[in-house]
C-alpha positions, 0 to 999 in steps of 0.5 A, spaced: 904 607 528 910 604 532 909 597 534 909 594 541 916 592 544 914 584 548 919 584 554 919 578 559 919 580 566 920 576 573 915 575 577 918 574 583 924 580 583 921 584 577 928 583 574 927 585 565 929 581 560 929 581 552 927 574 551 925 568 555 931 564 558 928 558 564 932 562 569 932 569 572 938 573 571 937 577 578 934 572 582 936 566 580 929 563 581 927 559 575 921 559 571 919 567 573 919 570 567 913 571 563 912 575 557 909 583 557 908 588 552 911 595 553 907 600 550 912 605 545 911 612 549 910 613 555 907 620 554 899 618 555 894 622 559 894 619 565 902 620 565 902 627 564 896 628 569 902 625 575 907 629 572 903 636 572 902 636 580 909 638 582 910 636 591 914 642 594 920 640 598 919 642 606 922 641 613 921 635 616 920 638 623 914 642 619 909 638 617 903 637 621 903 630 624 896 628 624 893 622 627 889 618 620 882 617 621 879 610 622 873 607 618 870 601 623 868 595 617 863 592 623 868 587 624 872 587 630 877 581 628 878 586 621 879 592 625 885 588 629 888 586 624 888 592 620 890 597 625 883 599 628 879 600 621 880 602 614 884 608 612 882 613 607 885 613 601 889 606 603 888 600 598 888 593 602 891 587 598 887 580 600 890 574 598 889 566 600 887 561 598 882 558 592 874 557 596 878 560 603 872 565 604 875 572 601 869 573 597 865 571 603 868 576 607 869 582 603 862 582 601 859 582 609 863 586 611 862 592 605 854 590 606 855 593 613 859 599 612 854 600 607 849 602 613 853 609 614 857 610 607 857 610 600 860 603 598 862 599 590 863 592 590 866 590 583 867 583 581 871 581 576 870 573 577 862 572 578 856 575 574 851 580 578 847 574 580 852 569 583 854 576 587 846 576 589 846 569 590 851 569 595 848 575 599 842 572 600 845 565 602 849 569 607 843 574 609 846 580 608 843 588 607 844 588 600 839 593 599 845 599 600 850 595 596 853 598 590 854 593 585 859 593 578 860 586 573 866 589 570 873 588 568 875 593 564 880 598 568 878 604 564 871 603 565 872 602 573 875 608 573 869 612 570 865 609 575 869 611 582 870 618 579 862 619 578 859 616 583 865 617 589 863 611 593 867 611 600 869 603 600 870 600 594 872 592 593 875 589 587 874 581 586 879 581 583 885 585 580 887 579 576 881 578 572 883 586 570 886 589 564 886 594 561 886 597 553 892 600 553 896 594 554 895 587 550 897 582 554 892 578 557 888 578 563 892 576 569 900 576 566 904 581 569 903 588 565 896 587 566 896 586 574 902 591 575 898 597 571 891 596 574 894 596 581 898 602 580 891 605 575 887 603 582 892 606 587 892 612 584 884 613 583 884 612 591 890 616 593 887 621 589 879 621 591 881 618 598 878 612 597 879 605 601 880 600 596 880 593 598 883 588 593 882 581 592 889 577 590 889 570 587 895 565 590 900 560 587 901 553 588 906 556 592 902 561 597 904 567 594 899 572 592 899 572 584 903 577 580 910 581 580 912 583 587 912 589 586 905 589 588 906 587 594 910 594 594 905 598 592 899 597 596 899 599 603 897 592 607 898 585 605 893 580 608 893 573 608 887 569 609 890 562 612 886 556 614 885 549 613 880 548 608 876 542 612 876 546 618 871 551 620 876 556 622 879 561 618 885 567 621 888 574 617 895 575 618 898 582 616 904 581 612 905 588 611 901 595 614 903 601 613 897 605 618 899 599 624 902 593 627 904 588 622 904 580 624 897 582 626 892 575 627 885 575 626 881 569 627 874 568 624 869 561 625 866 559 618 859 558 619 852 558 615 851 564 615 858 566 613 864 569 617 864 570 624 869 574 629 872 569 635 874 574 641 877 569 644 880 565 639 885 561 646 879 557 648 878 555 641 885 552 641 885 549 647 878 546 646 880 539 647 887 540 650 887 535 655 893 535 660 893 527 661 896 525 655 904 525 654 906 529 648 901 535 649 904 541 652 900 549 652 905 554 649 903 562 649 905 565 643 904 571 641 901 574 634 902 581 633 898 585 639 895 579 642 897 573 646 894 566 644 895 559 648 896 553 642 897 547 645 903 543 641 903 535 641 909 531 639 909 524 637 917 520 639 916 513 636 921 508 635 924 508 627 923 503 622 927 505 617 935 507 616 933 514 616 928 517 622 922 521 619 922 528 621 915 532 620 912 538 622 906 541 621 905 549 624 911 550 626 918 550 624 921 545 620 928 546 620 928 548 627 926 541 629 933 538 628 936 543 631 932 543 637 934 535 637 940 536 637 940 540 643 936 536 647 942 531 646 948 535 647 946 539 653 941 534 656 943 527 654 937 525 650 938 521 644 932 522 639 937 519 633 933 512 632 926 516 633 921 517 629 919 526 631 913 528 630 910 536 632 903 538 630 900 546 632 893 544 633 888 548 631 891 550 624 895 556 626 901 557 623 907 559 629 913 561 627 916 565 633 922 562 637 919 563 643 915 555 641 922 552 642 921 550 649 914 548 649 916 543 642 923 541 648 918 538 652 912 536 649 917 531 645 921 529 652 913 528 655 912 523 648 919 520 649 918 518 656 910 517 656 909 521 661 904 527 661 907 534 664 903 536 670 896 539 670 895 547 668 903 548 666 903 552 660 911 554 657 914 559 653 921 561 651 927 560 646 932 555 646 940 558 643 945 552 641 949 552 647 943 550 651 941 557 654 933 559 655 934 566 652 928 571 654 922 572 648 918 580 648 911 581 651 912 575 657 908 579 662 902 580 658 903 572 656 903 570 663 897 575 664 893 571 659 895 564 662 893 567 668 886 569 666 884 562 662 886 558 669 893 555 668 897 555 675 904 554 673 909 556 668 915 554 665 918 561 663 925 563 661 928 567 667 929 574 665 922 573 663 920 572 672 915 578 674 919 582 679 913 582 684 910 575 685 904 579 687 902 580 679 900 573 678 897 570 685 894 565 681 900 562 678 906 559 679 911 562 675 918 557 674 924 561 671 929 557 667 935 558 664 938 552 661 935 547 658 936 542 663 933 546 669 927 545 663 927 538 665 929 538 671 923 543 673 917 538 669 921 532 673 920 535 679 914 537 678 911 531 675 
């Protein structure tokens, strides 16, 4: 019997390497490289069952393009970020944090889909009874939920193909393996095979898989990337853990719009869905304090105000401190320097602060005016006026360019009170009619920025 060949594969660009070296080769990234176990033929069952179905080559113009169907999960929240509902035969990878809520939200949510379908929880990390546990803390039906402790790819597989459930959640694809590879639970081979086993069985009997991804220190999802690559959805559960709220992010979404933002409130009873997830953010805004300034960004579909604070402090070192927390890093420098060229504000000798509050993490430009003025508020202790909310991006010669989807921020600034907004002017509504409640100031440099809260102030 021929032997099995180990090889070391990255884990980050999936580059093959025949013996262990501290930097990829492909990627340059070091210490990626983590050892796999090759089986010598390639000739399996389960190899010749994919090659013994053979795709006809087709005219695009001729397939049918039908809209997919959707599967609620009961959850309003999921259902945004993931398209409308689950798709059939779509597989879901769900990656965060240690103690975030994955499980927690998985098993509320599988428990309420199981009222109208057939559904299988597999856990691979708890015993059937911590899962039991759990379910009764959360006062949940568990009356319809199918539940299998196992870890073995082989022996789920058998499962799914006999008892067919509609909805099935693996908690989680790093405690599987399987037996035609060595190598153990969790390494590189091991998570590569079982997610490709698992994709297979759901595209095959139409079953919506959910996967439970572990994270890095780094915050990447576990594993190579290439399993990122080969499901149809990647969500990330992100939150501060000594906060009560937690959001989803959709990183990738093959049957909807990525960068989609869930935001769910941790309770006693579990995860609950925020429908207005603005007036959470601005819950202790208060628009007396200097530094404090009401962005609207925009996350997926959705228009959120966060309220950005900046802290402008007379440094005590030889080199000022620079930190962000939510937003940017590397723009603040840029930002600073910018205020200094085109509005003759000198932050050199300041300690800068910038904090999104709320826990959310922004990464649109659209938050570099906001940040220019919470920090021109903190540096000349002065509030900005009341009901003032901002958005715009900032170029390097001091320009305001125009960011997507201004009308539909302004419409929900509008709708949470605010009366005036600093905006770039391209962004201006044509009919000033649109917005009766508000008074929409259009910039478009940084010194009309400034000039526009000097005057108002």
């Amino acid at each position: 019997m021929a032997k099995n060949k180990t090889q070391y594969q990255c884990r980050v660009c999936g580059a093959i390497s025949p013996k262990w070296q501290g930097r990829c080769s492909g990627c340059n990234e070091w210490n990626t490289l983590e050892e796999s176990v090759v089986s010598p033929s390639n000739h399996s069952p389960r190899f010749q069952s994919w090659a013994s179905t053979v795709s006809q080559i087709q005219n695009l113009s001729e397939v049918s393009a039908v809209e997919v169907a959707r599967l609620p999960t009961g959850s309003a929240e999921l259902d945004r970020v993931l398209g409308g509902g689950l798709v059939e035969g779509a597989v879901i990878l769900l990656g965060g944090d240690p103690g975030i809520g994955k499980s927690t939200l998985l098993l509320q949510t599988i428990a309420q889909m199981a009222e109208d379908e057939p559904v299988l929880y597999v856990s691979g990390e708890e015993s059937a009874q911590q899962v039991a546990l759990r379910a009764q803390r959360l006062n949940v039906r568990a009356d319809k939920v199918q539940l299998l402790a196992e870890i073995r790819i082989e022996a789920i597989s058998s499962a799914l193909i006999q008892h067919k459930p509609r909805v099935v959640v693996i908690d989680s694809i790093q405690t599987m393996y399987s037996e035609n590879i060595t190598s153990a639970p969790g390494s590189v081979s091991q998570v590569r095979e079982c997610a490709a086993q698992l994709t297979r069985l759901a595209k095959q009997h139409g079953i919506s898989m959910l996967l439970v991804g572990h994270v890095t220190k780094d915050g990447a999802i576990a594993g190579p990337r290439v399993l990122e690559h080969m499901v149809d959805t990647v969500l990330y559960f992100e939150g501060d853990t000594h906060s009560s709220y937690r959001m989803i992010r959709a990183i990738k979404n093959r049957f909807g719009a990525a960068n989609e933002l869930g935001v769910f409130a941790m309770t006693e009873r579990g995860l609950k869905g925020v429908s207005n997830p603005s007036a959470i953010f601005l819950s202790s805004y208060r628009d007396d304090v200097p530094g404090a300034c009401v962005l609207v960004t925009q996350e997926g579909s959705r228009p959120l105000l966060v309220e950005i604070q900046a802290l402008v402090d007379d440094a005590h070192g030889f080199a000022p401190k620079r930190l962000t927390v939510g937003l940017a890093q590397e723009r603040l420098a840029m930002l600073l320097a910018v205020l200094n060229r085109h509005a003759g504000i000198a932050c050199f000798d300041q300690d800068v602060f910038l904090n999104a509050v709320g826990g959310v993490k922004i990464s649109e430009p659209a938050a570099d005016l906001a940040v220019i003025l919470a920090m021109l508020s903190s540096y000349r202790n002065r509030p900005l006026p009341e009901k003032l909310v901002v958005f715009g991006e900032v170029g390097l010669s001091g320009e305001i360019r125009p960011v997507p989807r201004g009308q539909e921020r302004l419409r929900e600034a509008e709708k949470l009170g605010f009366t005036h907004a600093i905006v770039p002017l391209a962004n201006c509504p044509r009919k000033t009619e649109d917005f009766p409640n508000l008074t929409i100031i259009g910039v478009s440099s940084v010194q009309e920025g400034v000039d526009a809260i000097r005057q108002d102030s």
